[in-house]
C-alpha positions in Angstrom: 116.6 49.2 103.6 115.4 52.7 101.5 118.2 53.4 98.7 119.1 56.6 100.6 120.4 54.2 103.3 122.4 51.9 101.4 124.2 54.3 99.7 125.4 56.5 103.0 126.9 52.5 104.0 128.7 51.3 100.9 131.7 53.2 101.9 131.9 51.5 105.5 130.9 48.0 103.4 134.2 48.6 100.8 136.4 49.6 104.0 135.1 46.4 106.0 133.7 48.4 108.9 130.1 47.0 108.9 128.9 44.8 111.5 127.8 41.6 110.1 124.1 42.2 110.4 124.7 45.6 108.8 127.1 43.8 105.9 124.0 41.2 105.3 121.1 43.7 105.4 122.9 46.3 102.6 124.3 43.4 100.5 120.5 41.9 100.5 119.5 45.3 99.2 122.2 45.4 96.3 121.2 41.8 95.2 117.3 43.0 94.7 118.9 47.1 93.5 120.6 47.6 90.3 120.9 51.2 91.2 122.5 50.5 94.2 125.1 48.1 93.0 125.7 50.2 89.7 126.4 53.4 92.4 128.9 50.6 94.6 130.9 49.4 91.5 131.6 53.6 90.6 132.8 53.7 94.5 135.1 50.3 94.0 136.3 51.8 90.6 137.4 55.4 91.9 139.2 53.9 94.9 140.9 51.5 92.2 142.1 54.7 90.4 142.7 56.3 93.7 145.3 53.1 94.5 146.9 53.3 91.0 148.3 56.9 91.7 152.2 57.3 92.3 152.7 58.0 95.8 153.9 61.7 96.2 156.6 62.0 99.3 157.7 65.2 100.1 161.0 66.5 99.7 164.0 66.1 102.6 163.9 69.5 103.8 160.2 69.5 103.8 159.1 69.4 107.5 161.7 72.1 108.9 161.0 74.5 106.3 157.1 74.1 106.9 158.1 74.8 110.9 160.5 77.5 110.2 158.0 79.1 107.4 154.9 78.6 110.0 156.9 80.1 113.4 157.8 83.4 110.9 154.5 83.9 110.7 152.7 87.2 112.9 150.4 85.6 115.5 147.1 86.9 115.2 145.3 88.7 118.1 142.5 87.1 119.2 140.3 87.1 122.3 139.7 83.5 122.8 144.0 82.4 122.8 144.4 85.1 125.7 146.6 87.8 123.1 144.9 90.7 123.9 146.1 90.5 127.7 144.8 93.4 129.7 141.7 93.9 127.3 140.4 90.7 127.4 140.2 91.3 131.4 139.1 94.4 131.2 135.7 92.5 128.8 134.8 90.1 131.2 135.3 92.5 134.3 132.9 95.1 132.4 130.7 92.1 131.6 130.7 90.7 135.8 130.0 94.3 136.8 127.0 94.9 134.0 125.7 91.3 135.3 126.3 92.7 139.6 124.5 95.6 138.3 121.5 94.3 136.8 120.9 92.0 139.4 121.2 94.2 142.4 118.2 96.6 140.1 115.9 93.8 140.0 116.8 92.7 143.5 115.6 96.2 144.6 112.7 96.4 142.6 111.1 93.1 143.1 108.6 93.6 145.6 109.1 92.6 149.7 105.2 90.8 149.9 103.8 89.1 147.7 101.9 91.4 145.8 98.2 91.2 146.2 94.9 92.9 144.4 93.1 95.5 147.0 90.2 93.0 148.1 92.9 90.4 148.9 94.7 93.2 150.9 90.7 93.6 152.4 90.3 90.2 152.7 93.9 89.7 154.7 92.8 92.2 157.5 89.5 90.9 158.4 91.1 87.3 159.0 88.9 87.3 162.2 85.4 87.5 160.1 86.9 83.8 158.6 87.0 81.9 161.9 83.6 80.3 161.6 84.3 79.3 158.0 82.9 75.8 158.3 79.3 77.5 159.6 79.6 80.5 156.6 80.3 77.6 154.1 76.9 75.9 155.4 74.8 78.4 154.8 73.3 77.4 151.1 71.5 74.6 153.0 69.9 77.6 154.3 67.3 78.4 151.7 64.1 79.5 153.1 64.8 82.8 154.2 61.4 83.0 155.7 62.2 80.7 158.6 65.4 82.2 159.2 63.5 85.4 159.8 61.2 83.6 162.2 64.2 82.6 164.6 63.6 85.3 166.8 60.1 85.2 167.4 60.7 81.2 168.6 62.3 82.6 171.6 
């Protein structure tokens, strides 16, 4: 394991929450890393402090005052907790009807046929000149003009 790695997991290896094959691979890193196991015994002396402290507990009346203190307190308008009523309908009907809108002008303005160049459009109403395709695409086989030219004269 890299150092960077080690040292995001010696909080979960002081507070037991490592798998065992996690535990065994950081712990074989801190056996071969002094800078590693200099940085866990800091972590395992500041929690020690951290457990020497005096315990603070708050006073009796504590809890209702903090309630009582808290309910006193102006609620905020906002438009996500639904405060502002009527406006906050009024913002999401505006929004639907901008949305309606939009959508009904590029409804219209899309086109009703696909839309085609001008010798496509050509092409599309002489459909009838296609019907011997398979002959047309035969005709480069056809190279010697000269006989072709003959033809009639064979008759």
């Amino acid at each position: 394991m890299r150092c960077e790695d080690v040292r995001e997991e010696l909080m979960a290896l002081l507070d037991e929450e490592l798998s065992s094959g996690q535990k065994a691979e950081v712990e074989d890193h801190l056996s071969g890393c002094p800078s590693c196991r200099k940085e866990l015994d800091r972590l395992h002396r500041t929690l020690g402090l951290l457990a020497s402290l005096p315990t603070c507990e708050p006073s009796e009346g504590f809890a209702r005052s903090f309630w009582l203190r808290l309910a006193r307190e102006p609620r905020r308008a906002s438009f996500w907790n639904g405060s502002l009523g009527w406006g906050r309908a009024i913002a999401v009907a505006a929004g639907l009807v901008v949305c309606v809108v939009l959508t009904g002008l590029l409804w219209m303005r899309a086109p009703s046929e696909p839309w085609l160049s001008r010798e496509d459009r050509e092409i599309a109403t002489r459909l009838e000149l296609f019907q011997d395709y398979d002959a047309i695409a035969q005709l480069d086989l056809l190279e010697d003009l000269d006989v072709i030219e003959a033809l009639p004269d064979l008759k």
